[in-house]
Each structure stands twice: as C-alpha cells, then as structure tokens.
C-alpha positions as CSV (number, residue, x, y, z in Angstrom):
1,X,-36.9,36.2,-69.7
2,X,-36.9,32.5,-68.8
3,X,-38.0,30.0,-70.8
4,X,-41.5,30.2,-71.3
5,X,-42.3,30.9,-67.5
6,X,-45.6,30.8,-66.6
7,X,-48.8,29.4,-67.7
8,X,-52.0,27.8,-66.0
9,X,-51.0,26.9,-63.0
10,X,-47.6,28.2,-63.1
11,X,-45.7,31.1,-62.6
12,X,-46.1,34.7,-64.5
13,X,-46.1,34.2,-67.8
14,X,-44.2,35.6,-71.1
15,X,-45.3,35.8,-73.9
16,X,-44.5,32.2,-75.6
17,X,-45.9,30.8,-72.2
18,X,-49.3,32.4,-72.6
19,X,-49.3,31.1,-76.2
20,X,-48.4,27.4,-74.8
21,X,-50.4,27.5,-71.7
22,X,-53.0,25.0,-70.8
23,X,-55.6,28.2,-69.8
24,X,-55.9,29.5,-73.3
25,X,-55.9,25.5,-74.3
26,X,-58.7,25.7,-72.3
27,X,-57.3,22.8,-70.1
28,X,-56.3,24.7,-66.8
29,X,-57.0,28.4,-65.2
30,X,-53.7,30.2,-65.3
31,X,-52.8,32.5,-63.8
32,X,-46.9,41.4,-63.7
33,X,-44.6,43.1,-63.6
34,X,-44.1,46.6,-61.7
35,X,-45.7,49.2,-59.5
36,X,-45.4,53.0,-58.2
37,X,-45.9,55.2,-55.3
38,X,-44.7,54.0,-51.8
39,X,-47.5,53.8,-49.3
40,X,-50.3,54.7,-51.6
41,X,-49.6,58.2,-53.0
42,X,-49.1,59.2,-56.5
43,X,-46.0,59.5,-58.5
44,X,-45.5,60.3,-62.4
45,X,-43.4,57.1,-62.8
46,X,-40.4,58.5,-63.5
47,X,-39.0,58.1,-59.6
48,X,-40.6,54.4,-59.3
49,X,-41.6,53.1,-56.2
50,X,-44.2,50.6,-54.6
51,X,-47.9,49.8,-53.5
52,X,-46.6,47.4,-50.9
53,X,-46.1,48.2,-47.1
54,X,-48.4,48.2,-44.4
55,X,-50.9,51.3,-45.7
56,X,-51.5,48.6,-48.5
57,X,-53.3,46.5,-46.5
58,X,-56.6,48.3,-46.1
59,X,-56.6,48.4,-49.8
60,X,-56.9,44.6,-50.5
61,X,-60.2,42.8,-50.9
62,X,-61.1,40.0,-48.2
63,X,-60.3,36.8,-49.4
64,X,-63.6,34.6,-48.9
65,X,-62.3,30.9,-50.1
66,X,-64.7,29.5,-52.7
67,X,-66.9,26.5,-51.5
68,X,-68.9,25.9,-54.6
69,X,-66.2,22.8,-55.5
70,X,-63.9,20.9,-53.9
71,X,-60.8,20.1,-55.7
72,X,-59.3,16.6,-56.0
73,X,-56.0,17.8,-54.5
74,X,-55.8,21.1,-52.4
75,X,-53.1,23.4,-52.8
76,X,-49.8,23.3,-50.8
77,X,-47.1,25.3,-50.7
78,X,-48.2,27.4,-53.2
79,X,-49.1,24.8,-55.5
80,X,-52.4,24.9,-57.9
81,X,-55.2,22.9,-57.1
82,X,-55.7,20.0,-58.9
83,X,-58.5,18.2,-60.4
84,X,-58.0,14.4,-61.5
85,X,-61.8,12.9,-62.4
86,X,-63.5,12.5,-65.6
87,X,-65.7,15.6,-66.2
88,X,-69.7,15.3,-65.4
89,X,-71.4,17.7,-67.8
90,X,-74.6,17.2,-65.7
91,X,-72.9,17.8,-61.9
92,X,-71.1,21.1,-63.1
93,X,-72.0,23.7,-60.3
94,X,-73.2,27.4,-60.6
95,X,-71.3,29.4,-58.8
96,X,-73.0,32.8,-60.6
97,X,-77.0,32.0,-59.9
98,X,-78.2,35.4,-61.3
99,X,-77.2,37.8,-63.5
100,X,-74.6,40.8,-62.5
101,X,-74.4,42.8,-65.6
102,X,-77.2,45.2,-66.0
103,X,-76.9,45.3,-69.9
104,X,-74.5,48.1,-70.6
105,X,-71.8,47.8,-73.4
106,X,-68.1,47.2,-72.2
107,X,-65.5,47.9,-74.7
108,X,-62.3,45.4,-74.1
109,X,-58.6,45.8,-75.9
110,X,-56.3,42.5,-75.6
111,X,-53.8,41.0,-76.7
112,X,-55.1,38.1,-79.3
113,X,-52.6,35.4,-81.3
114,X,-54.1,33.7,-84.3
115,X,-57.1,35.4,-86.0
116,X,-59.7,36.8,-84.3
117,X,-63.4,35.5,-84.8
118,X,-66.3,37.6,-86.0
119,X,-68.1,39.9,-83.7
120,X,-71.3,37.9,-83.7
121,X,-70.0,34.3,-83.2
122,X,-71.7,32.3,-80.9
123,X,-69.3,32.1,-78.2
124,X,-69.1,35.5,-77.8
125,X,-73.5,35.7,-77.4
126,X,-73.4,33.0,-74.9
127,X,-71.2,34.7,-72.5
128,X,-72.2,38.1,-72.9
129,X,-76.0,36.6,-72.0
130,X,-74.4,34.6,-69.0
131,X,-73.5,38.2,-67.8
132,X,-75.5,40.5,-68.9
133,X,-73.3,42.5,-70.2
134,X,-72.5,42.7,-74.8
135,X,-68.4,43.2,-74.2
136,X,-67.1,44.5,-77.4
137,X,-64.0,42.9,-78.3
138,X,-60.9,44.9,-79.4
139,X,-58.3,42.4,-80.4
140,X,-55.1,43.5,-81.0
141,X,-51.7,40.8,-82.6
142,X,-50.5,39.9,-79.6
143,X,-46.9,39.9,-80.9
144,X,-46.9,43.6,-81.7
145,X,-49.2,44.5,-78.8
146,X,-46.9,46.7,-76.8
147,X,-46.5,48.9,-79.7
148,X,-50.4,49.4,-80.1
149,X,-50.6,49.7,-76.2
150,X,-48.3,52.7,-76.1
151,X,-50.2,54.7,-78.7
152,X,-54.0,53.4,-76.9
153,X,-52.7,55.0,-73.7
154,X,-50.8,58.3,-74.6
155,X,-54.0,59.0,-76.9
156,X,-57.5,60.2,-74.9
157,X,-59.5,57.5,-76.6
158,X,-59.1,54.4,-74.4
159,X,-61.1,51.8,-74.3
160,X,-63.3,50.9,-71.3
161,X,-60.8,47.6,-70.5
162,X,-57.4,47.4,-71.3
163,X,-55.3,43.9,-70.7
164,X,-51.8,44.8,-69.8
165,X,-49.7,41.5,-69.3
166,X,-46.4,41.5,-67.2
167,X,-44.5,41.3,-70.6
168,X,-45.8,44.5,-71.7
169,X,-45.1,46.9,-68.4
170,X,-41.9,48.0,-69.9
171,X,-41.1,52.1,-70.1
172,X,-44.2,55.0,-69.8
173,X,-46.2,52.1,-69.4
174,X,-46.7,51.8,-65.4
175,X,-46.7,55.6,-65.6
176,X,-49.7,55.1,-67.6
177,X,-51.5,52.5,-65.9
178,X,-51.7,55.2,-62.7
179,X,-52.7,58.1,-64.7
180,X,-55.3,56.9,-67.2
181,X,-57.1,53.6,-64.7
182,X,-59.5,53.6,-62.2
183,X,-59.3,53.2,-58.6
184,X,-61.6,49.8,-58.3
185,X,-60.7,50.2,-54.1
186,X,-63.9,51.3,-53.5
187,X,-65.8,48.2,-55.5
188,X,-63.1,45.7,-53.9
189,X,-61.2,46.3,-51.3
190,X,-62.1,44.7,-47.8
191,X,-65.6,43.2,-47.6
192,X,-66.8,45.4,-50.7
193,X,-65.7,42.7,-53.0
194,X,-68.1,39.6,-51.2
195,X,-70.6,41.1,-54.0
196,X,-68.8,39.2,-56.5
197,X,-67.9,35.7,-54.8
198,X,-65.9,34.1,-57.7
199,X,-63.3,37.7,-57.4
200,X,-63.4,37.0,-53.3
201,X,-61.7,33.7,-53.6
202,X,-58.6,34.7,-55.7
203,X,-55.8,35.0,-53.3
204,X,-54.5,37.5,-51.8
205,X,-51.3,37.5,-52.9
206,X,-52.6,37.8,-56.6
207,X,-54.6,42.0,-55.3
208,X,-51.1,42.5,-53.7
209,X,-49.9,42.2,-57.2
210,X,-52.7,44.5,-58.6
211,X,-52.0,47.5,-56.6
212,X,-50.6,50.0,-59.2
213,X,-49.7,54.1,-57.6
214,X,-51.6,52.8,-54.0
215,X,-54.7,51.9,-55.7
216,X,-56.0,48.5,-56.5
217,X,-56.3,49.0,-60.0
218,X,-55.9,45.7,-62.0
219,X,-58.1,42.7,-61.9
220,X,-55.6,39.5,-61.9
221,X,-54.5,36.7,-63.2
222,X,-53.1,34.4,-60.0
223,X,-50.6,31.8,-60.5
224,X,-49.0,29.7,-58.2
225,X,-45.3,30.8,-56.9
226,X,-43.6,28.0,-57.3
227,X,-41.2,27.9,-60.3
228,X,-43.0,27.1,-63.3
229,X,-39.7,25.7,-65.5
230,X,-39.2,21.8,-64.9
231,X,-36.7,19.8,-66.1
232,X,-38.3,17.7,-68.3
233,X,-37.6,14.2,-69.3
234,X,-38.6,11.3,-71.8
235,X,-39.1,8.9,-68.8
236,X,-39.9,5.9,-71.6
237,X,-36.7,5.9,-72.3
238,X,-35.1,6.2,-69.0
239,X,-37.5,3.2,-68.2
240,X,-35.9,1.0,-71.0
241,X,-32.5,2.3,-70.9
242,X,-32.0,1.9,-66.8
243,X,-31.1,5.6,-66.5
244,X,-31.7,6.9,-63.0
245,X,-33.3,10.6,-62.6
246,X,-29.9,12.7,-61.3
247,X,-29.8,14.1,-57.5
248,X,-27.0,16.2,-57.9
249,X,-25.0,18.2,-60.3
250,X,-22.3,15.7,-60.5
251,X,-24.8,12.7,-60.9
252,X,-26.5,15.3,-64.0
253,X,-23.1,15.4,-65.9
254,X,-22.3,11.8,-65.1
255,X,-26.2,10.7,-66.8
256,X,-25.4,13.4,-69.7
257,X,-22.3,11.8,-70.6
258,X,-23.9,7.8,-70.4
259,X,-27.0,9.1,-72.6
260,X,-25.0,11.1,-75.1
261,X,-24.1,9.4,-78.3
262,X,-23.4,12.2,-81.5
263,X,-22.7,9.4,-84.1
264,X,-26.0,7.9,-83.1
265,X,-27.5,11.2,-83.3
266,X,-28.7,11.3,-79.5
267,X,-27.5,13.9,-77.2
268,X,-28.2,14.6,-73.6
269,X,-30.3,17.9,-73.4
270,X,-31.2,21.1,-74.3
271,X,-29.7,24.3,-72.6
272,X,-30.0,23.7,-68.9
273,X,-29.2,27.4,-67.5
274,X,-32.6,27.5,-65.4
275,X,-32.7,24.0,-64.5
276,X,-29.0,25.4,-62.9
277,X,-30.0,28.7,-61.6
278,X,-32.5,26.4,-59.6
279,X,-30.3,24.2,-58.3
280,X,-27.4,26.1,-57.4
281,X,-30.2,28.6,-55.6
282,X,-30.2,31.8,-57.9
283,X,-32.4,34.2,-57.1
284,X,-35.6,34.4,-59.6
285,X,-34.6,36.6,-62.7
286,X,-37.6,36.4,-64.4
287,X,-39.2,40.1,-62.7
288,X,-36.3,42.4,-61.3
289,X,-37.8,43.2,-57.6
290,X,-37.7,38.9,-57.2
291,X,-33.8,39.2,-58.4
292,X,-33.2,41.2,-55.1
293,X,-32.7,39.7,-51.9
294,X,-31.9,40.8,-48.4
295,X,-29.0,38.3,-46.8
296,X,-27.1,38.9,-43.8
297,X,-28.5,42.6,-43.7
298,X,-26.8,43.2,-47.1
299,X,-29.1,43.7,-50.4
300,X,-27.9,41.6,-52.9
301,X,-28.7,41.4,-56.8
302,X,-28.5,37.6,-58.4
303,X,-26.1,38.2,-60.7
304,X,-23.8,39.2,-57.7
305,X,-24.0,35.8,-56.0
306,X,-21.3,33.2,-56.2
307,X,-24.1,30.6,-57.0
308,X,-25.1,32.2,-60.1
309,X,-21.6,31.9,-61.6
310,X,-21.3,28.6,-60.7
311,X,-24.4,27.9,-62.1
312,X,-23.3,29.3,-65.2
313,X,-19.8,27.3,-65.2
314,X,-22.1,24.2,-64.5
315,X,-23.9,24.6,-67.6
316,X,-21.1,26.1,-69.8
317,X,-19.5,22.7,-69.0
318,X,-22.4,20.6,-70.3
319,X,-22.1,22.7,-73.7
320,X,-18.3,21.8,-74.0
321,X,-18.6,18.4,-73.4
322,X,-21.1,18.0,-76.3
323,X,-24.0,16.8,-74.3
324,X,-26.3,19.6,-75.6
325,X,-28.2,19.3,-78.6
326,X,-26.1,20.6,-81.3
327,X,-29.7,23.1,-82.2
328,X,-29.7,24.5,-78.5
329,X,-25.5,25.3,-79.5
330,X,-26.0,27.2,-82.4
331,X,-29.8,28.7,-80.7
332,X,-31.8,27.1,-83.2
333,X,-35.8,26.0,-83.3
334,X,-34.9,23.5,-80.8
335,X,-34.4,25.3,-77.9
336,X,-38.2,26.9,-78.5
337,X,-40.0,24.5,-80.2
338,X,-38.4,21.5,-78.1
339,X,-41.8,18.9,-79.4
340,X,-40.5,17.1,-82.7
341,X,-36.9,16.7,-82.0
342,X,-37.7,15.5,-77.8
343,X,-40.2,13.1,-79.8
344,X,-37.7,12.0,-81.9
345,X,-35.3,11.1,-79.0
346,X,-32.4,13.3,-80.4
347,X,-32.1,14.6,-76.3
348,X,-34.4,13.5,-73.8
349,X,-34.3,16.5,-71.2
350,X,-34.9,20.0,-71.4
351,X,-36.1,22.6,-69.5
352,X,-39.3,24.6,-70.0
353,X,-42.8,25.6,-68.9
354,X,-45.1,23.3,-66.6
355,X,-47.5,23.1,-68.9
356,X,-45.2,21.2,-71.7
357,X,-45.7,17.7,-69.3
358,X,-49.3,17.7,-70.4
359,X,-49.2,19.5,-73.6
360,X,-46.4,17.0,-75.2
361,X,-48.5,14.0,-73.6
362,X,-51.6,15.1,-75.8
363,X,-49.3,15.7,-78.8
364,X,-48.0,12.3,-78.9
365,X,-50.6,10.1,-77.5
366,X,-52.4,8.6,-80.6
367,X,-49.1,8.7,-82.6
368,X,-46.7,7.1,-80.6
369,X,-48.2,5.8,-77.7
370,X,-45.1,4.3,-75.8
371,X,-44.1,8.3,-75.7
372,X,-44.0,9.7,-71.8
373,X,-42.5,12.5,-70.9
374,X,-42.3,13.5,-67.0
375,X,-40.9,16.2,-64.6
376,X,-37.8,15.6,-62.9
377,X,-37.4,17.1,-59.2
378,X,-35.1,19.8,-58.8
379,X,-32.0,18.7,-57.0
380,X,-29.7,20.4,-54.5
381,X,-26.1,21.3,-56.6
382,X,-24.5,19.2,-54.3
383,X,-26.8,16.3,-53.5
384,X,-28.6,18.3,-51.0
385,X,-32.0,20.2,-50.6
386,X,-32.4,23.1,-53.2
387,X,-32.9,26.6,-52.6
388,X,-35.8,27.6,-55.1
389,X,-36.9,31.1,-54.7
390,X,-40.6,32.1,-55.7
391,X,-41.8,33.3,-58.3
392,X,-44.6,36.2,-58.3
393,X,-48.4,35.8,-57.6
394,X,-50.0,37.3,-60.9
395,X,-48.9,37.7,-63.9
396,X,-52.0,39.5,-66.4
397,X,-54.0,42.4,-65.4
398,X,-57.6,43.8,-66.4
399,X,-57.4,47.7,-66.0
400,X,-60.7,49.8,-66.0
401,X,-60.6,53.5,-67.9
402,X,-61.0,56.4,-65.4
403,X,-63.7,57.6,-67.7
404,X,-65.4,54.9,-66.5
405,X,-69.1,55.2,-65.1
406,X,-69.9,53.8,-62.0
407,X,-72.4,51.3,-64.0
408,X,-69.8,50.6,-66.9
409,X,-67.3,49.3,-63.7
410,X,-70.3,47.4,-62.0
411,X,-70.6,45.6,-65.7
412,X,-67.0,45.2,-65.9
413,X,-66.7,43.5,-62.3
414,X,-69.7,41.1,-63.7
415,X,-67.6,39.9,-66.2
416,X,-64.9,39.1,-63.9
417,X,-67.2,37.8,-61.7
418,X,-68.1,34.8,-64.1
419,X,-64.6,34.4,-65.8
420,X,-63.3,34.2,-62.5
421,X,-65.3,31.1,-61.7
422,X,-63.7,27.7,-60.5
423,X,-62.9,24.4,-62.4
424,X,-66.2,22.6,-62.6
425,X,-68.8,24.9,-62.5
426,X,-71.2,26.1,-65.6
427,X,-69.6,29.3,-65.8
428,X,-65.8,27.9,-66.1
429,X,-66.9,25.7,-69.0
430,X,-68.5,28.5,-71.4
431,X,-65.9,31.0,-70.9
432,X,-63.0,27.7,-71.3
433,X,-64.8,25.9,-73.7
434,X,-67.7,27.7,-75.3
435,X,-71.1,26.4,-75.5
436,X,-71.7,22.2,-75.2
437,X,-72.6,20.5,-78.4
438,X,-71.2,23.8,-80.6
439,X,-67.8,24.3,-79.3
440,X,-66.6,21.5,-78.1
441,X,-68.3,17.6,-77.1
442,X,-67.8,15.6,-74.4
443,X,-66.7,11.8,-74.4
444,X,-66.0,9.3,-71.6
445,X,-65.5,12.7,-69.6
446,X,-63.1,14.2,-71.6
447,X,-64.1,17.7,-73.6
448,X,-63.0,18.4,-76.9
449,X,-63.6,21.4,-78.9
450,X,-64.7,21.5,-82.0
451,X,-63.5,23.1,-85.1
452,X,-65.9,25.7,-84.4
453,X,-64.6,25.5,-80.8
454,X,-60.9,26.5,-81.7
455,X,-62.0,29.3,-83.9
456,X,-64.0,31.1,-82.0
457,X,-63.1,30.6,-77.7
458,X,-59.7,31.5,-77.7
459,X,-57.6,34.3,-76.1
460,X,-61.2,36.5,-75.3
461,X,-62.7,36.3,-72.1
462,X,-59.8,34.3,-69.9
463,X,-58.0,37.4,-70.7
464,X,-60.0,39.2,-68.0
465,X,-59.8,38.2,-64.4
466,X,-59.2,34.0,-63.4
467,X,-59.7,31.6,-60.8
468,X,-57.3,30.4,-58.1
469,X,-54.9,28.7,-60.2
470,X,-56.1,25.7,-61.3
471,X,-54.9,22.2,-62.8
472,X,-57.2,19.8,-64.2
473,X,-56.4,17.6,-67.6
474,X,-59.6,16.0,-68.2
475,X,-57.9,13.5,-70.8
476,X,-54.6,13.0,-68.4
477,X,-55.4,13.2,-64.9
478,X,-52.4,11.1,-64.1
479,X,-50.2,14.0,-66.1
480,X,-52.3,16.3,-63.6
481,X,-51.7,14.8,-60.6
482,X,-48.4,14.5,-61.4
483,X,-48.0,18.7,-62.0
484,X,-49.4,19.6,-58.6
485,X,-47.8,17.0,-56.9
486,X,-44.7,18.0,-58.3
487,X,-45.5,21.7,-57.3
488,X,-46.1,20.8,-53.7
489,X,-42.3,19.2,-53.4
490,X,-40.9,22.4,-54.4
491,X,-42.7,24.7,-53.0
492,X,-41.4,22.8,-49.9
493,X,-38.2,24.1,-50.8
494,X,-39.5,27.8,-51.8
495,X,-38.3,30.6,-50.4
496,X,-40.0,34.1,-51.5
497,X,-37.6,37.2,-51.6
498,X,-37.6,40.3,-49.7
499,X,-39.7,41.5,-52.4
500,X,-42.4,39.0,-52.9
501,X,-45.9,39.8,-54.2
502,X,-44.9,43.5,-54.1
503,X,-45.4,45.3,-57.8
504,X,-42.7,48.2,-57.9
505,X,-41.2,50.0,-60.7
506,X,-37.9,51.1,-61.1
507,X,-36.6,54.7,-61.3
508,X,-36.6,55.4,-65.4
509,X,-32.5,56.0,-65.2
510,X,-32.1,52.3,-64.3
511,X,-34.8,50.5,-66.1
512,X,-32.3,49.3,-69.2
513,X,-29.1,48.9,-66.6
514,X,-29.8,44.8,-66.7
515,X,-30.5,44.6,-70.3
516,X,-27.4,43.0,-71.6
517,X,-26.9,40.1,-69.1
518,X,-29.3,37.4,-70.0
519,X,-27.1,37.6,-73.5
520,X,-24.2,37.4,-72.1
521,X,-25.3,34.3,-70.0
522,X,-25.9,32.7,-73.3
523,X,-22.8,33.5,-74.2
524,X,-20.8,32.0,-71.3
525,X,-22.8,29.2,-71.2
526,X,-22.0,28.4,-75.2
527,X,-18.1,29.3,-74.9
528,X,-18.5,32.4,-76.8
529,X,-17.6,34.8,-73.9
530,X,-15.9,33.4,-69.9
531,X,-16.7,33.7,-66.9
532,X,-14.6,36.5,-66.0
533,X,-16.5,38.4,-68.7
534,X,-19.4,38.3,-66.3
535,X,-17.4,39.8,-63.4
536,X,-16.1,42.3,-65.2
537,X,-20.0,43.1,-66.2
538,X,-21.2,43.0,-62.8
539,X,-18.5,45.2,-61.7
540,X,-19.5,47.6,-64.4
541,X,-22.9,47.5,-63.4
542,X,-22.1,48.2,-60.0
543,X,-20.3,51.3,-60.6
544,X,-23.4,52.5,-63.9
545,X,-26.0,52.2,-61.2
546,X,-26.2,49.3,-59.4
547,X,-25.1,50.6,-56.2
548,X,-27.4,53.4,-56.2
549,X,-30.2,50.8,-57.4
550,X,-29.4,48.7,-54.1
551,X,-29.6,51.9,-52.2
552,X,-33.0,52.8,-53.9
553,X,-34.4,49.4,-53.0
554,X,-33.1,49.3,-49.7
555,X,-35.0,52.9,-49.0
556,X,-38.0,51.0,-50.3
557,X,-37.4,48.1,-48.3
558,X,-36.8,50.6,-44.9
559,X,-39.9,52.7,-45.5
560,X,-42.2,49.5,-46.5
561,X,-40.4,46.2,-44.7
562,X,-39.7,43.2,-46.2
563,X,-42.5,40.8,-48.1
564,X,-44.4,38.0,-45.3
565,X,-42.2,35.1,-45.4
C-alpha cells in the first residue's frame, strides 16, 4: 500500500487517504481494485480475469463533458481541475433543475470513520429532499469494514447500496460483487446515461474501472492518474536557509546531508521509498495489474526491474547515513502522522498524499504563520526526465443489489445524479458542506462548517458516485493552484501500463503470492535485511507462481490488447 495514496484529486485511495482527503474535508471531489470475466462473460472468481477489451466498449456510458461551470484551470495530463476564486454563494449554478427521485426508500451500507449522526439530522433531510429520494443510512466503522462486508454479502439480506472501496476488494469479495449486483448497462451505458447529466461527465476512464464480470456495475469515484504521493517540503525554511529543491538523486543525498544536524535535533526526511520508486521509474505498486508492464515484448513484474533495486539501495543509503528521522527508523507515529514533528522542523521532507500541501497549510496557518510547506517536482534518478507510471482512474464504487427494482435503481441513479455534481453548483455545496447558515458559514468567500457542520456531513453521501476530480481550496487558492499545476508537470512524464484503467482479478492461487514484499522493502531500506535478500525473494516468487502469473496476464493481455496509451 503506498503511503496514503489517493484522495480528492489524487490517485485511488487507501484507507488513511480517504480519512485525510480534502473530499470528505469537504474541500475537493475525490476521486478500485479488481475485475472478472474476459470479454463480458461470467466467471465464479476463482479463475480471475477482466472487463477490459474491445467487447467492453459498448458497455461504457457516453461521456457528455459538463458545461454548467468552467473551472479556473482545466485539466491536463490527467490532472484535476482546479478552482482558485473566492466562493460566490449567490452565483453557485444548478446543474440538477428538477427532481429525479420519485420518493422511494434507498437503503445505503458504507464505510463511516468517527461517529455517525442521527438518522433525522438535518443534513441528511436536505439532501434526501434535493433528490427525492429518503436514503437510509447504514454506517458501518470504517476500520473494520471489510469484516462486516464479507458477512453482508455471503448473507441474502443486502442492502439496496453497498460501497465497496479498492481497499476492501481483497478475497470472495470480487466474486461477490458479480454474483450479488446489478447490471446498471442498461440505465448507463452509451447514450442511456445523458438522463443523468452530472453521471455523463465523469470520465471514461473512471466506467472502465466500474465494469465488474462484463457488466458495468459500480458507480465511481474518478481520480486523476497521476501519482498522488509528493515529496513534500517546508519551503520556509529552504527559503531562509538557501537550500535549493534537488534534480537528481545525487543532488537529494548531497541536500540530506547539508540539512541534517542530530545534535541539533534536525534531520533530513522521512522514509523516501516512493519518492524513489518514482524517480528511478518503478512501475506503480499500489494495485497489482499497474505493477505489470509489457517491455520489449517481455511481461515484466516491478519487483523484477533493475530500477526497483536501485531504488531501494537509493533509499537504504539515506537511512544509513542518518539523514532520516530517527521515528521513520524505528516506524514510529512519524512516518504516519508526519504534522507536529514537520511543524516542528525536526525533517523538512517527506513523502505522502497530495492532499497533505493543503491540509498542513490550514493546520498551521493561524498558529505559525511563517509555516509553508510545498511540493517538490519529481526528478529523473540521474538528473534527467522521470519515468512516472499512472496510477488507476477510480478508486470507490457504489454497487446496486440485484434485488433491486427497476424504480429503487432509477432512485439510486438520482442520488448519484446530484452527488455527482461539479465544484460550484447548489448541488455540490449541500452534499460537501450541508445546508448554508446550519452547517457551515461563508466569509470573504471562504466556507467553514460549523460544529453542527462537522457532526453531521461527513463520510455519507460523497460515498456514492463523484464529479470529475476536482481541486478547489476556497481558503488557499494559491495551495490549489499549486496542486494541479504540479499535476500537469507530471503527468507530462506519465506513462500508463499495459494494464491501465482495466479492473481484473487475479486467479485465487496467486492472490497472497506478493504479500511479503512491501515488508521486506522496509526492511532493506532500514538495514534490517540486503539487497540480495530481495533477489533471492523474487527468484522465489518466480518459481511459487510468478511465472505462471506472467503467463496468465499475458493470456489476458493476447485475448484483450493492451490499455490506450
């Protein structure tokens, strides 16, 4: 799992992401994991296979870009959009002019962190009038979710939504998605879907990612596909200090050693792995189909490169030096809860989630207002252009019950319809924010919720379908322009994989056969294990099932083709 990957406007998320991510903050639109059955037909699970291919096309909805608002800065190269004005309460559009639901009840089970308001707040009466439709909320901890997820779908009660994040796709689960969800094809797919405008303008790439057994069953979550992990910086104190921002691997080591001071109680940086595997060119790791690549008409797994042992011997050498924060050594709250200690100027880079630039800007700007952190560029190992590799499309998924009635679907798709609406529209703002006045106030354009606010519109309605992902920091539109921006330079330098966008699942007998090697990488990296230790792993997981894996995805890959470059 990388660190935190994925959040509003980033790529697809884990757990910790969703938890830090500027969606749920209500401050951006965020935006899987695996899929079965090659070239739409059916299959138990226990095989694997995929949706993607050229059959799959005539399953995927027309994508009918949304004109209801113009963002401040357009996406490119698989960047977010960005927003960077104050907001005007009174020039929000409506992008849902009448109502879609036709009053039925919709049950809804998701993953919820924190605890879950009443039943009757007001939040949840304000949307459910917007859409004409009373959802009834089954919120579930979100930290012991997959647990309840696997008894809710081998039992024949399920509710009429289920949320099934990337996270949580592990084991029967795919299996189940195809046996126990709906085929939403015939509401969606092609022109069917210009009934709901707000679904028509999520991207493409994001249905690809919601065909499960060659049916488009999940309602997305799109995020952009450029990495979402950025090295991370306290540029105040590079301003005062004359340090220069590091081009190359060398020039990193070189700025680690001038910054590090242990006596002084100042050390370079937290672990650096990703911030390597990105600039030595690794292929993504953080979903296995990305972690495959076809080069020189050989399929190759990441951990078989050369780049991703150097990049490992890159970082293992920043540990022995003793530029790393002594926390991140031993794998202490540091490396996870990077705020207090980055604040404190006890390391001044780290690597983590997009949305940290904004989210550690609006922790620190009353109390110590000389703080700013910013995003380094990714640099080339050796001084050159990087290699980044894409990360996939969507990340959270909305599945409807095949018990379903046609009218309880119809309800469901409503809801989706307005949660699904863009960044400045009425529609975005009450299912963001809540209700003006109640759940959150607006000052010199910026919103703030209320205590009421933060109780009660949190992890709920986001949780089913989102916009085109979607940066806008009402507060900090400098930290926002400075996200997307940053996202357009490296997409420029993205690559997407043989297996882009597609949503495939594994044969059963291989699904734990890369288990062990992010801890080992932690390991290496820390001195605790060497290099050679890897080798000797990949060679054992070569002959335990890695070659027949490749030969299992390179079926996939003949039968299908290759993901659009």
């Amino acid at each position: 799992m990388t660190p935190n990957t994925a959040t509003s406007a980033t790529s697809a998320p884990s757990r910790r992401s969703f938890l830090a991510s500027t969606a749920v903050a209500a401050a951006a639109v965020a935006g899987g994991m695996p899929l079965l059955a090659a070239c739409g037909g059916s299959d138990s699970g226990s095989g694997g296979g995929t949706s993607a291919g050229k059959s799959a096309k005539k399953l995927l909805p027309a994508y009918v870009a949304t004109n209801v608002v113009t963002p401040d800065i357009a996406a490119k190269n698989g960047s977010a959009v960005g927003f960077t004005s104050k907001l005007d309460i009174a020039s929000l559009k409506t992008s849902v002019p009448k109502k879609l639901g036709k009053g039925g009840k919709v049950s809804i089970m998701s993953p919820f962190w924190g605890s879950p308001p009443k039943s009757d707040n007001a939040y949840y009466k304000a949307m459910n009038d917007l859409i004409g439709v009373d959802v009834e909320w089954q919120n579930q901890d979100g930290n012991t979710y997959d647990q309840k997820l696997g008894a809710v779908l081998a039992s024949s009660d399920i509710p009429d939504v289920v949320v099934i994040p990337g996270w949580n796709m592990g084991g029967k689960i795919p299996s189940a998605i195809i046996g126990k969800f709906a085929d939403l094809g015939p509401y969606l797919s092609g022109d069917a879907i210009k009934q709901y405008p707000n679904l028509a303008a999520i991207p493409t790439d994001a249905w690809q990612r919601s065909l499960f057994g060659g049916k488009l069953r999940g309602l997305p979550q799109p995020s952009p596909y450029v990495t979402g992990i950025v090295p991370l910086y306290r540029k105040d104190i590079f301003d005062k200090e004359g340090y220069q921002v590091p081009t190359s691997a060398d020039e990193f080591m070189a700025l680690c050693k001038e910054i590090t001071n242990a006596k002084a109680k100042r050390w370079a940086c937290l672990d650096m792995k990703w911030t390597a595997f990105q600039s030595f060119g690794v292929l993504s790791g953080s979903e296995k189909p990305l972690g495959w690549n076809l080069v020189d008409g050989k399929l190759v797994y990441r951990i078989e490169t050369p780049e991703y042992l150097e990049a490992l011997e890159w970082t293992r050498k920043l540990f022995a030096a003793g530029y790393v924060h002594p926390d991140a050594k031993l794998g202490k709250s540091a490396a996870t809860d990077p705020g207090p200690k980055f604040a404190a100027g006890e390391f001044l880079i780290y690597a983590q989630n997009i949305s940290q630039w904004w989210s550690r800007t609006a922790e620190q700007a009353t109390q110590n207002p000389n703080y700013k952190i910013w995003g380094m560029d990714i640099f080339g190992h050796d001084g050159g252009k990087p290699t980044l590799w894409a990360e996939q499309p969507a990340g959270i998924f909305a599945f409807v019950s095949k018990k379903a009635s046609e009218s309880v679907i119809r309800d469901v798709l409503a809801v989706a319809n307005v949660t699904a609406a863009p960044y400045g529209t009425k529609e975005y703002m009450l299912t963001n924010y809540g209700v003006e006045g109640t759940h959150y106030t607006v000052k010199n354009g910026v919103p703030t919720k209320t205590d009421q606010g933060n109780n009660e519109v949190i992890n709920a309605y986001v949780m089913v379908a989102s916009p085109t992902a979607t940066i806008a920091h009402p507060d900090f539109p400098e930290v926002a322009k400075a996200q997307v921006e940053w996202q357009q330079r490296m997409g420029a330098f993205t690559k997407k994989s043989s297996f882009y966008g597609m949503q495939i699942t594994e044969p059963s007998r291989y699904t734990n056969l890369s288990n062990d090697f992010e801890q080992l990488e932690d390991d290496i990296v820390r001195g605790r294990k060497k290099i050679s230790d890897m080798q000797q792993a990949v060679s054992d997981w070569n002959s335990k099932g890695g070659d027949q894996l490749r030969d299992w995805y390179k079926k996939l890959l003949d039968e299908n083709g290759p993901a659009a470059s």
